[in-house]
C-alpha positions in Angstrom: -49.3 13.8 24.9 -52.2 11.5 26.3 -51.2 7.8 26.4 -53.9 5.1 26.4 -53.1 2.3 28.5 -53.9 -1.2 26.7 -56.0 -3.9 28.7 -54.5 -7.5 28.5 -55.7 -10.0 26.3 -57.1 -13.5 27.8 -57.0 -16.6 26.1 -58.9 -19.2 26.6 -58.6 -23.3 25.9 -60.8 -25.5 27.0 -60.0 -29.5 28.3 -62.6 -31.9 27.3 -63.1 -34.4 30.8 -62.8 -37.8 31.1 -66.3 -39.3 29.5 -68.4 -41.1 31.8 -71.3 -43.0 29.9 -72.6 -40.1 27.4 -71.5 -37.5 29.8 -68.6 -34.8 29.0 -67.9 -32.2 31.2 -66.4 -29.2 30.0 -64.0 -26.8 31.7 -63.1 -23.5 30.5 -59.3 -22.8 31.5 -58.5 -18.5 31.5 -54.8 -19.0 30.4 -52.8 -15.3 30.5 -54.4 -11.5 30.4 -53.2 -8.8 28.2 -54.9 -5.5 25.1 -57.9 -5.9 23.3 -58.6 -6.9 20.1 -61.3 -9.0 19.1 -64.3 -10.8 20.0 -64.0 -13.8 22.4 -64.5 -17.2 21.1 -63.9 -20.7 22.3 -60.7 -22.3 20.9 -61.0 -25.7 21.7 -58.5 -28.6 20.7 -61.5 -31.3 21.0 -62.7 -32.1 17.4 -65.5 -34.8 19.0 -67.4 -31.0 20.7 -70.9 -30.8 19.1 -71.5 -27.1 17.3 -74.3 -26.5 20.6 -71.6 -27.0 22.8 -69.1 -24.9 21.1 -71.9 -22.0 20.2 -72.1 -22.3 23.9 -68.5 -22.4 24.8 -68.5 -19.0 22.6 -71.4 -17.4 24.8 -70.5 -18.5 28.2 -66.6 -18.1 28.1 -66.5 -14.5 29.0 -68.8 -14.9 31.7 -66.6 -17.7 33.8 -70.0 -20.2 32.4 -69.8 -23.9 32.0 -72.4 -25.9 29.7 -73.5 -29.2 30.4 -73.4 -32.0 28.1 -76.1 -30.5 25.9 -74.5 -27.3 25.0 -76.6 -25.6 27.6 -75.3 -22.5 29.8 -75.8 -23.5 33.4 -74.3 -20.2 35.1 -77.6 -17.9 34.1 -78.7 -15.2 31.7 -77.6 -12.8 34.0 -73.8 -13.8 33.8 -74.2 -14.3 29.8 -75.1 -9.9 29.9 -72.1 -9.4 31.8 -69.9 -11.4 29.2 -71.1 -9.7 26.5 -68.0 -7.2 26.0 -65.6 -10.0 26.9 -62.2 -10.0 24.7 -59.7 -11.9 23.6 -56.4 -10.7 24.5 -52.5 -11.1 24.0 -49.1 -9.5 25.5 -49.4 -5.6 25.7 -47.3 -2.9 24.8 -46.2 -0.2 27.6 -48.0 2.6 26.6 -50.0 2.7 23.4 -50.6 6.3 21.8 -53.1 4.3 19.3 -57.0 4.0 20.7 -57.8 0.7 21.8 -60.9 -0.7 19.1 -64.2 -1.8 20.2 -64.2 -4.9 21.7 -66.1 -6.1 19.1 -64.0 -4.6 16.0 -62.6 -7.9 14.7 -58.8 -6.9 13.0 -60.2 -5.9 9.1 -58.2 -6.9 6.5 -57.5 -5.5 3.3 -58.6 -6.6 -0.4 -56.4 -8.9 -2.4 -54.2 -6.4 -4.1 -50.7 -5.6 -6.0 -51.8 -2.2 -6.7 -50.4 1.1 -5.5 -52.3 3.6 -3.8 -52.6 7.3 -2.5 -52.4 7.8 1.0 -56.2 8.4 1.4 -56.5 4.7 -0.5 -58.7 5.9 -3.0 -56.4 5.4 -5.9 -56.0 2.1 -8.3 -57.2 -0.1 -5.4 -59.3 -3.0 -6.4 -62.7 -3.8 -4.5 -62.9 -6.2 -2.3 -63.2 -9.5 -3.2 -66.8 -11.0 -3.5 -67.7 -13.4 -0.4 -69.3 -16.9 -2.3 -73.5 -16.5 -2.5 -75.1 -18.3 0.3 -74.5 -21.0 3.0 -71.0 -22.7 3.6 -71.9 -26.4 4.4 -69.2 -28.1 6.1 -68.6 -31.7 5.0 -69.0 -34.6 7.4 -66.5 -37.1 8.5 -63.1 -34.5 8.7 -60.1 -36.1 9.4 -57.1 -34.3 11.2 -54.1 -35.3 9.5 -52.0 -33.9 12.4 -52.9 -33.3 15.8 -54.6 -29.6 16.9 -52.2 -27.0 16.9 -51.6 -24.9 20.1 -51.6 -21.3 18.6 -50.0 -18.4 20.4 -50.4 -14.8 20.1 -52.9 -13.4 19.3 -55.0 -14.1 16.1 -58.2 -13.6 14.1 -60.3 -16.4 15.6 -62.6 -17.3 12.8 -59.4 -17.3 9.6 -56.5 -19.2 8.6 -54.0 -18.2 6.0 -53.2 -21.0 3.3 -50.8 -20.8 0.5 -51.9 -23.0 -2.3 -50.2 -25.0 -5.5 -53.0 -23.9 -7.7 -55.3 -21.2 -9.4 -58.8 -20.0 -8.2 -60.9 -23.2 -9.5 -58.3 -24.8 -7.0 -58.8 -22.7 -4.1 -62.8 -23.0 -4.5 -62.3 -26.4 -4.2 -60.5 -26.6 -1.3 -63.1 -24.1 0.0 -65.7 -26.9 -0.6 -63.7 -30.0 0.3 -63.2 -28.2 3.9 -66.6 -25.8 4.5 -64.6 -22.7 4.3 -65.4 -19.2 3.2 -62.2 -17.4 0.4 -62.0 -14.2 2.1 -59.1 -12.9 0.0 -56.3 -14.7 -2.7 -53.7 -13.2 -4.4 -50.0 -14.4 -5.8 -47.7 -13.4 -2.8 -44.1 -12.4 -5.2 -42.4 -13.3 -2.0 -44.3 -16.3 -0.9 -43.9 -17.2 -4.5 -47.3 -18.8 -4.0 -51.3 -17.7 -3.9 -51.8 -17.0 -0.5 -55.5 -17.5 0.3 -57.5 -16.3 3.7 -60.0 -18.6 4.7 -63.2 -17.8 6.5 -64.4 -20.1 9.1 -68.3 -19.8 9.5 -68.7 -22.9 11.5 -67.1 -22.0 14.8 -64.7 -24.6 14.5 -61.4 -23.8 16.6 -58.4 -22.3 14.4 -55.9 -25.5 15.6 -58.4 -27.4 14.4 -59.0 -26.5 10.5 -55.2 -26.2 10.6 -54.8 -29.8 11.0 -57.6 -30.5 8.6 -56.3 -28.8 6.6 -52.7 -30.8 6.2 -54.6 -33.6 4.6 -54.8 -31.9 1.1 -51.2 -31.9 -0.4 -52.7 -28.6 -2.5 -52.2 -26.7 0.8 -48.4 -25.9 1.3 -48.6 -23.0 4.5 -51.2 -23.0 7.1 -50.9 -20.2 9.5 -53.7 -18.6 12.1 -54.0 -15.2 10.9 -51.9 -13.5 13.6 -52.0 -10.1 15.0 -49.2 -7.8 15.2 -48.8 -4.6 17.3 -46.5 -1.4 16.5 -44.1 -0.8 19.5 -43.8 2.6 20.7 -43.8 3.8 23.9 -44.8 6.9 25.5 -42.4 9.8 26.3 -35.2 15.4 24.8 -33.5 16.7 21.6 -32.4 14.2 19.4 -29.4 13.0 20.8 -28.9 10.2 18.4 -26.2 11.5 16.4 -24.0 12.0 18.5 -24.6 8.8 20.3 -24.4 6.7 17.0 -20.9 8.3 15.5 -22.8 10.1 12.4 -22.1 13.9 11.8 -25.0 15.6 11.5 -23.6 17.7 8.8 -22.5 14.8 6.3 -25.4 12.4 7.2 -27.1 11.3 3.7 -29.1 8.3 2.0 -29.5 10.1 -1.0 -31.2 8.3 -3.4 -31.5 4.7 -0.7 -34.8 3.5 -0.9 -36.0 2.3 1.9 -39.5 0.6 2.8 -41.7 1.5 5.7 -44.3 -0.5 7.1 -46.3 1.2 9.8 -49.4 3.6 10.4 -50.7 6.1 7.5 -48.3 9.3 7.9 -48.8 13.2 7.7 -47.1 13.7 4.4 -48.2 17.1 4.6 -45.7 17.5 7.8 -43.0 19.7 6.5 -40.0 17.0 8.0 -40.9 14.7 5.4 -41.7 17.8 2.2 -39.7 15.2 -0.7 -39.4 12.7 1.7 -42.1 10.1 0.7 -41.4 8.7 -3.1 -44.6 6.4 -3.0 -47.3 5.1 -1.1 -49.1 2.2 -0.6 -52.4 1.5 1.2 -52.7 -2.4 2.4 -56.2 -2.1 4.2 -57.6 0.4 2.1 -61.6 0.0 3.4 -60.3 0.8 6.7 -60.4 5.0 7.4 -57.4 6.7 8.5 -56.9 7.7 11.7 -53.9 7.9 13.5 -50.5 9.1 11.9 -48.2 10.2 14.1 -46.2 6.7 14.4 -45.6 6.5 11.2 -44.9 10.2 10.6 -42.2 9.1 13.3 -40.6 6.7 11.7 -40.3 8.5 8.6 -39.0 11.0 10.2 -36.4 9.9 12.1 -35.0 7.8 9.8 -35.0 10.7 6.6 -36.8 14.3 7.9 -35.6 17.6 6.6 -35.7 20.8 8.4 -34.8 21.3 12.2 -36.2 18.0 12.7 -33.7 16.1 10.5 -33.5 12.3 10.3 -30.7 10.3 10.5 -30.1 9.8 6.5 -31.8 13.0 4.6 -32.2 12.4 1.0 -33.1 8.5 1.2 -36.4 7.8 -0.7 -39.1 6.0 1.5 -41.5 4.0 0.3 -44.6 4.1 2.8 -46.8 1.6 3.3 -49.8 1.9 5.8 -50.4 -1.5 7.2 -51.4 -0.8 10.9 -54.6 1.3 12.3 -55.2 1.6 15.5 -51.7 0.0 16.6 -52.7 -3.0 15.0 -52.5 -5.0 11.7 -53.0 -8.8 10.8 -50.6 -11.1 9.0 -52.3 -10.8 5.6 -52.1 -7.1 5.7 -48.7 -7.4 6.4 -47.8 -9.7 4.2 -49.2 -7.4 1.5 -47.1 -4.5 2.6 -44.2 -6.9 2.2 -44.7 -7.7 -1.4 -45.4 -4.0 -2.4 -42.1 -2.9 -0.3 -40.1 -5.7 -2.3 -41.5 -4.5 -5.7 -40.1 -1.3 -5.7 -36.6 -2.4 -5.4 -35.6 -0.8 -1.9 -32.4 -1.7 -0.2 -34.1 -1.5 3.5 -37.4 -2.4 5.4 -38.4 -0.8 8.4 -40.5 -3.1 10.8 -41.4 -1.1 13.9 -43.5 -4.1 15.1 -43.9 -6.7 16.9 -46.1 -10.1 16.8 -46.5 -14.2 17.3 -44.3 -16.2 15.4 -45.4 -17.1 11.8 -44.0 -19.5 9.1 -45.5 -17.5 6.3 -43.8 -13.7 7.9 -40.7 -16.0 8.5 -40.5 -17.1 4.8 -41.6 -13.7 3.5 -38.6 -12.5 5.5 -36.3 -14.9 4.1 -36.8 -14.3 0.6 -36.6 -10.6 0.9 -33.4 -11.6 2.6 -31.8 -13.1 -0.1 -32.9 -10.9 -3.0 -30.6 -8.3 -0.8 -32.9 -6.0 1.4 -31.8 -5.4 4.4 -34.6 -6.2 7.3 -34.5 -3.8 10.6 -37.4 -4.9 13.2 -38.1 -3.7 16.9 -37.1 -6.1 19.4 -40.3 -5.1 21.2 -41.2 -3.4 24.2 -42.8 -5.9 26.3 -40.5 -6.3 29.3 -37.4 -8.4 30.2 -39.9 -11.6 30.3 -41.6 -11.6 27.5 -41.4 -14.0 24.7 -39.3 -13.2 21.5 -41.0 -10.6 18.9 -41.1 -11.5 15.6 -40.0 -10.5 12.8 -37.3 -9.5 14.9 -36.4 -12.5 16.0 -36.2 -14.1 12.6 -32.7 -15.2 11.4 -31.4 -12.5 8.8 -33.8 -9.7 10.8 -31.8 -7.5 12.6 -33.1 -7.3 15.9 -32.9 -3.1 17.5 -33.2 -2.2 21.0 -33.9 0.7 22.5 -31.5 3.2 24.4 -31.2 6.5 26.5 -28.8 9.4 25.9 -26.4 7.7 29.0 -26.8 4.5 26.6 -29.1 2.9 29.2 -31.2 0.2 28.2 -34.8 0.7 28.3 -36.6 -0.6 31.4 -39.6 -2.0 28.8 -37.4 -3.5 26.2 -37.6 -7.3 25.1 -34.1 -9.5 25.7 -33.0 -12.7 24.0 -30.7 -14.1 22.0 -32.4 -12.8 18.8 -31.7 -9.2 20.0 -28.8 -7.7 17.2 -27.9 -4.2 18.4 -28.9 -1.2 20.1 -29.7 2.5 19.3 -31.2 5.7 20.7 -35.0 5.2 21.6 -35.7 6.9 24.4 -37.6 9.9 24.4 -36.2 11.5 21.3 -38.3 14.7 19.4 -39.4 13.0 16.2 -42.0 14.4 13.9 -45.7 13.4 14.3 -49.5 14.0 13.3 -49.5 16.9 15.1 -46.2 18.3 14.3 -43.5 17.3 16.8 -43.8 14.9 19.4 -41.3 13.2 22.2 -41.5 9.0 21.5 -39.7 6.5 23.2 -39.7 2.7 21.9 -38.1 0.1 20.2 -39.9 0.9 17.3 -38.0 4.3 17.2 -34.1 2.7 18.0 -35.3 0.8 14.3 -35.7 3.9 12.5 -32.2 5.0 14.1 -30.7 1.8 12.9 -32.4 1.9 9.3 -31.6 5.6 8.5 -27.5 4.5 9.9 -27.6 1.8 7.1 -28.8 4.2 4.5 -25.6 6.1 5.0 -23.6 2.9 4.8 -25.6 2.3 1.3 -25.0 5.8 0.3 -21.2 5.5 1.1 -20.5 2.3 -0.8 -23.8 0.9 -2.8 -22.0 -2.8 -3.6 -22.5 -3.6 -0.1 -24.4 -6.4 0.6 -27.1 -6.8 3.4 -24.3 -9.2 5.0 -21.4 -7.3 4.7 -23.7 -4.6 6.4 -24.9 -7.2 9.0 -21.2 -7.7 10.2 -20.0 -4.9 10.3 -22.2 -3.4 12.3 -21.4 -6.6 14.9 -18.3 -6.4 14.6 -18.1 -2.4 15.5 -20.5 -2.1 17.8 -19.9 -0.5 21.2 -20.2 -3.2 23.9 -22.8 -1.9 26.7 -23.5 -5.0 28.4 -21.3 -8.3 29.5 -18.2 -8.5 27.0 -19.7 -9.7 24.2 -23.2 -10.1 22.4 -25.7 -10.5 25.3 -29.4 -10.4 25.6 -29.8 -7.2 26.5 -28.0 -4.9 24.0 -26.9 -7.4 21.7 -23.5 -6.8 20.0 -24.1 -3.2 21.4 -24.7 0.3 20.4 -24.1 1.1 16.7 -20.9 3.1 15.8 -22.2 4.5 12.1 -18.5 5.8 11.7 -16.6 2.7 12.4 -19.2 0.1 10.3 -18.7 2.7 7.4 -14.9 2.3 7.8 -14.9 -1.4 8.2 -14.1 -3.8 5.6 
């Protein structure tokens, strides 16, 4: 199996200099290098920039330019050919089975939507919704109500995502009062709000409209429109079993729903024949095509056959929310509120991304209507910053083991990680049949299919009894206790199933 390795991602900021008479001079800072993902663009905290110098900023960035105080590029034409392809970055995965995009495919995003539909996405999805008819003009004299946010992670650099106290005539408004473009709305069930994605056509920086945005108490949420990554890693029979204290033999979730959100799948792969009660398709004008994570996932956590999953006869609800080994909050979001609308008991998250208030609320609620959340703890090294959702409170946090219940080398550690569970280079159905995978994202599917055969076992229990007793029967791995590397430790699916 041929693994793509992912560049880094650079971000930039640039510090406005101390003014001397009408002179600024502007200095472009190259901040960290990770995985490509969009276009470059220049995310400056200084709301005083005129748009030349920031349409320069934009053009020069990539290139190691600097403009002058007119907006012009003084490094050359030469240097602005070479930046042409330049990125912007953010923390990579280990190995990435998923194509990197063109470096100037901006992360789509799918059309407002509650609908249900096939796994080609050609079935009861709405169209898109229609872009307003000619120029956005951008109002003069915009106050920040708070100072420029710092944004980390990665994120779409021309949206924001804004839930609103209001209907469309509201959000057209706020459209106007601010110079923005309504992208997408719809009524997020679990944000219990409209969320809206704004378009900035301007080149204003993200931080900025943020903090414009905070003066108009219509607004309630504003997040950058963050981008998330799924968290496999590249890799011999499934060991997990017997590592995890579940027979093989009486392993079931019958009739456990349980919510996937991840790649498009193979549902024609004969591990998952009955498998897949329902689909849904969050970015539906973008093609299919990759499947083989979340064919995976599936797989692992219900497959039939000789490639059985950990709870065979659990219903999974499938939604396709990633292409490419990406997907945006919005999308995301929208898988969310499809997942909670058919009622499961567990969502799968084999993810990983930036911290963001509106996943951490969407999180929350889902939380305490009962569903139990599993998310990756991410594969990014023993350095890297927390993953989220994983890292949410309520979230239970997986990382990844070997069949000698040895941590993996690439795994995230924290506080925030919960438990640990076989991820390392287990045979897991794929696109293409069968297929080797390693990852965090993998150890989640472990953990999800174990707590469908708690569910199975005893339905009244709720997503905290579950939570504790799988802390309080793990096997410690690490220093006695919960630690940062394997959490509470590796799951024991016998002994949480017996506790009380």
């Amino acid at each position: 199996m041929a693994a793509n390795a992912i560049p880094g991602k650079v971000r930039r900021s640039f510090l406005s200099g101390i003014a001397s008479g009408p002179r600024i001079i502007l200095h472009a800072v190259i901040l960290a290098a990770t995985l490509v993902a969009a276009p470059a663009f220049a995310q400056t905290n200084d709301p005083n920039l005129t748009q030349k110098q920031v349409d320069c900023l934009n053009r020069t960035t990539a290139a190691g330019g600097v403009c002058d105080e007119n907006g012009a590029d003084t490094k050359g034409a030469g240097a602005l050919e070479a930046a042409a392809g330049g990125a912007v970055f953010l923390p990579a995965l280990i190995v990435d089975l998923f194509p990197s995009p063109p470096a100037d495919a901006a992360p789509q995003t799918p059309a407002p939507s509650n609908g249900k539909s096939s796994s080609n996405g050609s079935a009861n999805t709405p169209p898109p919704a229609p872009t307003p008819s000619g120029p956005v003009t951008v109002p003069q004299g915009l106050n920040l109500a708070e100072p420029p946010r710092a944004i980390t992670g990665e994120f779409v650099p021309d949206e924001v995502l804004v839930t609103v106290a209001g209907d469309a005539g509201v959000v057209q408004q706020i459209a106007n009062s601010f110079g923005l473009q309504v992208r997408s709305q719809r009524q997020s069930r679990l944000l219990g709000s409209t969320l809206v994605r704004f378009g900035i056509t301007d080149g204003r920086p993200v931080g900025v409209v943020l903090a414009q945005l905070a003066a108009d108490g219509r607004t309630q949420r504003r997040e950058p429109n963050h981008i998330y990554t799924l968290q496999q890693a590249a890799g011999i029979v499934n060991y997990a079993f017997d590592r995890i204290a579940l027979d093989s033999k009486q392993a079931s979730g019958e009739n456990v729903r349980v919510a996937v959100i991840d790649t498009g799948i193979d549902d024609t792969n004969p591990a998952l024949a009955g498998v897949i009660a329902d689909q849904y398709d969050a970015m539906p004008n973008v093609p299919i095509e990759k499947r083989d994570h979340g064919t995976s996932v599936d797989g692992l956590i219900a497959g039939v056959g000789p490639l059985e999953g950990m709870a065979p006869g659990a219903k999974i609800y499938h939604a396709r929310a990633f292409e490419g080994g990406k997907s945006t909050m919005d999308v995301i979001l929208s898988a969310l509120d499809w997942a909670a609308e058919q009622n499961v008991r567990i969502i799968n998250m084999s993810f990983v991304g930036p911290k963001n208030d509106l996943l951490g609320t969407a999180c929350r609620n889902a939380r305490a209507e009962g569903m139990v959340l599993v998310a990756a703890a991410g594969n990014n090294g023993p350095k890297a910053p927390y993953g989220y959702p994983a890292a949410f409170d309520g979230v239970i946090a997986v990382t990844a083991t070997d069949a000698k219940d040895g941590l993996m080398p690439q795994a995230n550690r924290g506080a925030y990680v919960f438990i640990s569970a076989p991820g390392v280079e287990m045979v897991a159905p794929s696109g293409a049949g069968s297929d080797v995978v390693t990852g965090t994202s993998f150890a989640a599917a472990i953990v999800s299919g174990a707590i469908a055969n708690l569910i199975h076992a005893a339905p009244e229990r709720s997503a905290d009894d579950i939570e504790k007793a799988l802390a309080g029967t793990a096997k410690d791995l690490g220093p006695k206790g919960r630690d940062n590397d394997f959490g509470y430790g590796l799951i024991d699916t016998k002994a949480a199933g017996a506790a009380k």
